[in-house]
N, C-alpha and C positions, 0 to 999 in steps of 0.2 A: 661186148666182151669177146677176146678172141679164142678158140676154139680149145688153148690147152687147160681149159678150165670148167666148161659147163657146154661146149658144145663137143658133138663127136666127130672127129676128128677126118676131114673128107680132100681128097685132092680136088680143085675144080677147077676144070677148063674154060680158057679167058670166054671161048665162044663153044658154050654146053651143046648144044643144035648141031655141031660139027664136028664128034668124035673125033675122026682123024683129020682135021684140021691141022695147019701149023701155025700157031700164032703170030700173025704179021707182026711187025716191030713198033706197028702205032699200039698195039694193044700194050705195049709197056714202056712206052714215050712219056715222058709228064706232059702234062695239060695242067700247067698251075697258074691255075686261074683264083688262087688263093692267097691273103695277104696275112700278117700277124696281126689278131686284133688283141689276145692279151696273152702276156708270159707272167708264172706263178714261179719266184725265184727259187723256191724248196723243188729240188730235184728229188727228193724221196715222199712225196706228196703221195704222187702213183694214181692219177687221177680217171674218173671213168665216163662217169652222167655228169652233164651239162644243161643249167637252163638259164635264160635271158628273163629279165625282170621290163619289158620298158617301160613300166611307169619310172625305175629308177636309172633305166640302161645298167645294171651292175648284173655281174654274170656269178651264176652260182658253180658251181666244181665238189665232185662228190669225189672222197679222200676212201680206194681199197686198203692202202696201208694205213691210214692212222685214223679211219671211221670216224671220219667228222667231213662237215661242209665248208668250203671256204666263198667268204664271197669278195666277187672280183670289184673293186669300185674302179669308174673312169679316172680318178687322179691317180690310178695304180695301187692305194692302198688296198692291205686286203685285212678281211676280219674273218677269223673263224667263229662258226656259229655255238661252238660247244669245245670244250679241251679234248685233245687226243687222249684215244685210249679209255672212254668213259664206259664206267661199269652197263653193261647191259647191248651194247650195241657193236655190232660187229663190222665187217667190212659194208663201206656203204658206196653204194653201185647205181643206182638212179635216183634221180633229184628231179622235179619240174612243181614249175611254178604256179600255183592257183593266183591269176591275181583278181579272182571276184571275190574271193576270202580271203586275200591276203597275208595264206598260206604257202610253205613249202611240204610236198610232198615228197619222200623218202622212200629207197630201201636200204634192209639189212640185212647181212648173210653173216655165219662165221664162218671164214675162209680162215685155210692155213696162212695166205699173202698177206692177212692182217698183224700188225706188229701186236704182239703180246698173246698170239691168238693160244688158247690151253686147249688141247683137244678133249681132257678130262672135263675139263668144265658144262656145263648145261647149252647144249646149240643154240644160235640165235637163227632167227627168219621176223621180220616184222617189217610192215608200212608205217611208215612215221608220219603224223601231222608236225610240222614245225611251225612254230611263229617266229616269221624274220626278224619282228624286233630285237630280239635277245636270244632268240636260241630255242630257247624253252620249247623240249617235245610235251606237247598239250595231249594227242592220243596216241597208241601204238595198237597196233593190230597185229597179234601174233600168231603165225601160221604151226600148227600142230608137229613136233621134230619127227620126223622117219628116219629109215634105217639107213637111206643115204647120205639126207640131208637133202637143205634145200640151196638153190642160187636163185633169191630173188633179184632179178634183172633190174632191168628196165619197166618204166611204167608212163601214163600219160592220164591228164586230168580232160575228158571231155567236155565237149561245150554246155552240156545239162550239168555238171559238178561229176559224173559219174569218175571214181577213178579207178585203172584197169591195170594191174601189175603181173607179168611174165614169170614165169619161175623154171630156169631151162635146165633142171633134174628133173623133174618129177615127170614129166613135165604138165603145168597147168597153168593158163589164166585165170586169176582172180578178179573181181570183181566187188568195188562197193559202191554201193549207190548212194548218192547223193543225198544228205541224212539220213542214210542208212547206218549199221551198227555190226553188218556181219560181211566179213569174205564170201563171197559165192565163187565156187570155184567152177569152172567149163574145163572140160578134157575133151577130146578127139582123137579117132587112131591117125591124123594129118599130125599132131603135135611129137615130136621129137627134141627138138633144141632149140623152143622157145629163146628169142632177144627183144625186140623191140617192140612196139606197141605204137598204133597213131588212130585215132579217130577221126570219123570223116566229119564237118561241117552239119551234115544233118541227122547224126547221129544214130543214121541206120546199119552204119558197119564199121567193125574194126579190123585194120591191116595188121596183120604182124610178121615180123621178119622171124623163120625158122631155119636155122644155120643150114640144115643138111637138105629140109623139105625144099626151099624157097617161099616167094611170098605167099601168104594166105590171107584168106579175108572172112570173118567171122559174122554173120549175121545176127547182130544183136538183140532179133523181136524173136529167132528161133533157133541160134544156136549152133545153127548148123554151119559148119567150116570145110571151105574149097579152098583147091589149090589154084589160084591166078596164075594162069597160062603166059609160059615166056614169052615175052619177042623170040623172033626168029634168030637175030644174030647175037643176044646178050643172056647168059643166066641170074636168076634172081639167088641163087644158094648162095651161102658164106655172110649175107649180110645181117651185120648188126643191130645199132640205131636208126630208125627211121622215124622223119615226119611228115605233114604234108605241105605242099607249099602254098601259096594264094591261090594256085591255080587247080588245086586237088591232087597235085602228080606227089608221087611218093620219093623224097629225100632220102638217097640210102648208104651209109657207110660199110662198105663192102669190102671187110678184111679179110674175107677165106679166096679171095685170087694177089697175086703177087706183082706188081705193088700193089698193095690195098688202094682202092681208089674212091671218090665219092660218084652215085650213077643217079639221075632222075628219072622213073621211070612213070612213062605215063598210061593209065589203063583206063581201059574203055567205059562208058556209062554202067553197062550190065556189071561193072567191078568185079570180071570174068577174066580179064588178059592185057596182057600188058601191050597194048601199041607201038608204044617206041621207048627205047632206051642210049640215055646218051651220058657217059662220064663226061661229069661237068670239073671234076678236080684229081687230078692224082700228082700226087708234091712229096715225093717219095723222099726227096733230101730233111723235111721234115717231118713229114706226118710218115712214121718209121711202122705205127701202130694206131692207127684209128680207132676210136668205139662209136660214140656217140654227138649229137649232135642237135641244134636247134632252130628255129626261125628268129633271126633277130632284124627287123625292119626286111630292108629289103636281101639281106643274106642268109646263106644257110651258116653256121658259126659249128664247129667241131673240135674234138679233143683231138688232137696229133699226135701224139704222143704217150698212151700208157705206157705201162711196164711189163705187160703180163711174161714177154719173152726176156728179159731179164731177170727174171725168179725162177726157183725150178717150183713142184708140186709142192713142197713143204714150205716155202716161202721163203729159198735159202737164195741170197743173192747169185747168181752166174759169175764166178771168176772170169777177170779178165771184161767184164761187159760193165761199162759205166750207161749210170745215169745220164738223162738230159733232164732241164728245166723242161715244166709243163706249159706247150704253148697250145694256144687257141687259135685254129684258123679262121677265115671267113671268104666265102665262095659266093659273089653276088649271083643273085637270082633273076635279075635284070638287065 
């Protein structure tokens, strides 16, 4: 989610390490090293979270404007999982896929960007269980309304079933565990503007991307949350969605530098600092607005294209500023 929304609003330099640096001209060169893997013809879609299914290869796409999920099938047909506009569910902003349950997991926020949104009405905030075959939300988990209000993000289902959702107001990570029944929520004075969420492989930590902090790493047996030390030449701040790759290193869509680009950053065993950092995509002729992103065989697959800078705060279209179709990139990882 890009920062006129839930994160606070920060300038960041291409190479943070070098205040008065000048930005050489490779630092905003494309590197597209990215190809179309699928277009969603509805340009008012307004799409954020993304996840890949491979038992079926069909790609899910989570709808800010009209709170529902579309999914993407490889003969290009697409099916929405539920009708726009359904009572009770508001802007929906992460999606990924449980496939040992055979589940999708959701969020919801009510955002002014969502079409129909009443501000009089009762706020939403909840994690949604979906069942892919039909739609049908089986549970929802609703997070208590505050005085702000909540932007439930991004979220990730880890390898024990545990599933871990961001919320980049408040800000806090949630927590449910794996036939469990409650949110547990974790704060930190590190947490500021919570986005994205990735669990490690042995399920000892969780990364997440904080807009303003950069990345952090959460120790899951006690709680306690660092900040993962830059590289020398690259900053971790401004990024969004991240996951991890086969290889452990963290996938990250990096829309708070101009062009937003995608960067792989790899960190050390101690999951104390980042070693090397290398933008593997920046396709600034389409990917105009990044969020989110996923592992699909051997690529990383990303949204291109939201809309957040074509709305203003009230969800009022920008004169003058057209729509694109919603495309999906993909950036091999090999």
């Amino acid at each position: 989610m890009t920062c006129n929304i839930a994160a606070i609003a920060i300038a960041i330099p291409l190479n943070a390490q070098s205040p008065g640096r000048v930005p050489h001209e490779s630092d905003t060169l494309a590197v597209s090293r990215s190809r179309v893997v699928a277009t969603l013809a509805d340009s008012s879609f307004w799409p954020e979270g993304v996840d890949y299914d491979p038992r079926t290869g069909r790609y899910y796409l989570a709808s800010v404007r009209h709170g529902t999920i579309a999914e993407l099938r490889r003969d290009g047909s697409v099916r929405e999982l539920w009708p726009r506009g359904r009572r009770g569910v508001g802007a929906v902003l992460g999606v990924r896929v449980d496939t040992a349950r055979g589940v999708l997991w959701a969020t919801t926020s009510s955002l002014p960007q969502a079409e129909g949104f009443d501000p009089g009405s009762l706020p939403v905030a909840a994690l949604l269980r979906v069942r892919i075959a039909d739609g049908k939300i089986e549970r929802r988990w609703d997070v208590a309304p505050t005085a702000r209000g909540h932007v439930l993000g991004d979220l990730a289902v880890a390898p024990n079933g545990d599933v871990w959702m961001t919320d980049s107001f408040e800000p806090i990570v949630y927590r449910l565990r794996a036939g469990g029944d409650t949110l547990e929520p974790i704060s930190s004075p590190l947490f500021r503007s919570l986005q994205g969420a990735a669990p490690t492989a042995d399920g000892r930590t969780l990364f997440l991307s904080d807009y303003s902090r950069g990345l952090l790493a959460l120790d899951v047996a006690t709680g306690e949350v660092t900040r993962v030390e830059d590289a020398a030449d690259m900053s971790s701040r401004g990024c969004d969605g991240i996951v991890l790759d086969a290889d452990g290193a963290i996938i990250a869509v990096q829309n708070g530098v101009s062009p937003a680009r995608v960067v792989r950053f790899v960190v050390d065993s101690a999951r104390r600092r980042v070693v090397s950092a290398t933008v593997i995509d920046r396709n600034p002729a389409i990917a105009d607005e990044p969020t989110i992103g996923t592992i699909a065989g051997d690529s990383f697959v990303y949204v291109a294209n939201s809309q957040w800078e074509k709305y203003d705060e009230a969800g009022r279209r920008k004169p003058g500023v057209a729509l694109t179709a919603p495309v999906l990139l993909g950036v091999p990882l090999r």
